[in-house]
C-alpha positions as CSV (number, residue, x, y, z in Angstrom):
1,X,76.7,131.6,87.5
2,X,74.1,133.8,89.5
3,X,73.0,136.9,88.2
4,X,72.9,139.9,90.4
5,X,70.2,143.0,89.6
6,X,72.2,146.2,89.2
7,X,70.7,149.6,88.5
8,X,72.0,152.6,86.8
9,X,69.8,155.1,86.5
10,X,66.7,153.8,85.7
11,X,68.2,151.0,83.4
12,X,68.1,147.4,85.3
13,X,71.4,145.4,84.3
14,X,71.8,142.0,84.8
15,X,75.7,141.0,85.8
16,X,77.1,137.8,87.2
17,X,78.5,137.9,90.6
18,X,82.1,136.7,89.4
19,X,82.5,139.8,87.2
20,X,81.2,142.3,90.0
21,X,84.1,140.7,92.3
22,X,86.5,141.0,89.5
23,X,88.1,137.8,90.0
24,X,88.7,135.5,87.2
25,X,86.0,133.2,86.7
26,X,87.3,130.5,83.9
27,X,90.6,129.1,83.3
28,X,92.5,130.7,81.2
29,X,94.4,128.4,78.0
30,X,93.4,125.9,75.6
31,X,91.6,122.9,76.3
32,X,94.6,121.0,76.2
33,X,96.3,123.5,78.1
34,X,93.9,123.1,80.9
35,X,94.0,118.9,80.3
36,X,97.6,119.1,80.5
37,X,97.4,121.5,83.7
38,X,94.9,118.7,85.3
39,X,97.0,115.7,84.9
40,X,99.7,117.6,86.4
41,X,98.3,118.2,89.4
42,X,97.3,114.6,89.7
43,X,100.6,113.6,88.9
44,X,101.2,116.5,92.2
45,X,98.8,114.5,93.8
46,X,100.4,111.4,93.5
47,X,103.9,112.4,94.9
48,X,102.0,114.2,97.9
49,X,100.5,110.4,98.7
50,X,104.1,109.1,98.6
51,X,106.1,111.7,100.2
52,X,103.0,112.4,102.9
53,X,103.2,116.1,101.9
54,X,100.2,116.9,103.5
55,X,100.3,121.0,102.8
56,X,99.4,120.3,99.1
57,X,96.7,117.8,99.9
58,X,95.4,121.4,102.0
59,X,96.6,123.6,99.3
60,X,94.9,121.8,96.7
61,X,91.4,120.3,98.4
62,X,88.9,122.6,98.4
63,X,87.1,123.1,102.3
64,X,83.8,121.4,100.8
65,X,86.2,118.3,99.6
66,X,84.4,114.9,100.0
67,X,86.3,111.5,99.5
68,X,84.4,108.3,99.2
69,X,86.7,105.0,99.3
70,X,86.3,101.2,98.3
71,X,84.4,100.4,101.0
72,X,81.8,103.5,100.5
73,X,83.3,105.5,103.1
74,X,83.1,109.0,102.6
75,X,85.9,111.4,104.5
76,X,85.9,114.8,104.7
77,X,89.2,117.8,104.0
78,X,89.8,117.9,108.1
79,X,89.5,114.1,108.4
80,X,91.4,113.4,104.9
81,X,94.3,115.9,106.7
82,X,94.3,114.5,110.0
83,X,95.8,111.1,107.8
84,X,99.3,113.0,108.4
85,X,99.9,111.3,111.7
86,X,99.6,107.8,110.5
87,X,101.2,108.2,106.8
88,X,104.7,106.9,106.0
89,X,106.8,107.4,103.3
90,X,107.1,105.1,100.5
91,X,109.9,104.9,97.9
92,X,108.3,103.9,94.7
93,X,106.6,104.9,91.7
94,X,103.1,106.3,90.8
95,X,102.4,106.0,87.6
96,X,98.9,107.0,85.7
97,X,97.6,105.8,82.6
98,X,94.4,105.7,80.6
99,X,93.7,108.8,81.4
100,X,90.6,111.2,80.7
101,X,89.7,114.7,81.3
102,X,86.6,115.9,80.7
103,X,85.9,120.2,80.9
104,X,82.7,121.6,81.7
105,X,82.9,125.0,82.2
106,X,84.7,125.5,85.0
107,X,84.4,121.5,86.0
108,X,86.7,119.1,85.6
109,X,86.4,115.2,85.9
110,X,89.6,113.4,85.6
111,X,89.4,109.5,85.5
112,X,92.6,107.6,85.6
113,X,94.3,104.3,86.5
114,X,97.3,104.2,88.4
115,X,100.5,101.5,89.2
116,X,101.9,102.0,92.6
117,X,105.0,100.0,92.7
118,X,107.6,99.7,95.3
119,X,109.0,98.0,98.4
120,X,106.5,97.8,101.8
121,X,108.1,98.8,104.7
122,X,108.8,94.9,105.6
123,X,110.7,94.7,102.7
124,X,108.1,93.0,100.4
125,X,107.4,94.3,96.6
126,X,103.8,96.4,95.9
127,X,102.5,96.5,93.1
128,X,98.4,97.4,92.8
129,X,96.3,99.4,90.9
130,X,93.1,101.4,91.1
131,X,91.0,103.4,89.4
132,X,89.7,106.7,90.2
133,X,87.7,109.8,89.5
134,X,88.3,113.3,90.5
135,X,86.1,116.4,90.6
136,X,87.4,119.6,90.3
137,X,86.0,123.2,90.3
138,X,87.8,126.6,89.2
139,X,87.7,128.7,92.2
140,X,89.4,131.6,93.5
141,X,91.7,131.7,90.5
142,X,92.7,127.7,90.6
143,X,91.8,124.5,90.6
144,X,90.3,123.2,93.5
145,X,89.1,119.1,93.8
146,X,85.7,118.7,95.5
147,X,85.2,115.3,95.3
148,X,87.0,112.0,94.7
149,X,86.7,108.2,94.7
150,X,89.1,105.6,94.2
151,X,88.6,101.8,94.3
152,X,91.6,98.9,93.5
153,X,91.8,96.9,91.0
154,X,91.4,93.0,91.7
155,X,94.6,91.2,90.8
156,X,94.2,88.9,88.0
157,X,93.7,85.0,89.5
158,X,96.8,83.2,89.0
């Protein structure tokens, strides 16, 4: 938090920008409250990546978001968004599991794994799974993810 000099008088106060601007600066709730709020919005998160609904993915990444895949490859918000184009629907299921949240402050990292099952569009079943981690800040009154990486998990030989 960044401390701004304010003088009265001739008495020098120290006051963090958030509380001059008035705006809410932590998340309000219980730490399971705020858990429970998190893995919501991945849950969101997931149904966005199935249904394409590319206005949360802008709602909900913050204009500083950074994405780094698999391979290493890092996209940005715009490029992340400019995905719509090329994204189809898929009827199937996205399921999390082992899941963590850990709060600091007014950070969030969310690990998870999560089951994507369905039918491609050629008719042929999915089923993978990855793993992945999810930065979030508490800005302007929300939650807002800043960074994310997600890589697949190798199917067992058979």
């Amino acid at each position: 938090m960044r401390l701004l000099p304010v003088i009265f008088g001739s008495t020098l106060l120290l006051t963090s920008t958030a509380h001059l601007l008035g705006q809410a600066s932590s998340p309000k709730g219980s730490s399971q409250e705020i858990r429970d709020e998190l893995i919501g919005i991945e849950r969101a998160i997931g149904r966005a990546n199935l249904e394409c609904d590319f206005k949360y993915f802008d709602h909900i990444e913050a204009d500083d978001f950074v994405f780094t895949d698999a391979s290493g490859n890092l996209a940005s918000k715009k490029e992340d968004l400019a995905g719509e184009k090329d994204c189809h629907k898929f009827a199937g299921s996205y399921d999390l599991d082992q899941t963590e949240v850990r709060l600091y402050g007014n950070t969030a990292v969310v690990t998870s794994r999560v089951t994507i099952t369905g039918t491609s569009r050629d008719g042929k079943p999915v089923n993978h799974r990855s793993r992945f981690t999810d930065v979030f800040v508490w800005r302007d009154g929300r939650w807002q993810i800043v960074a994310g990486h997600s890589s697949r998990i190798a199917e067992a030989a058979k």
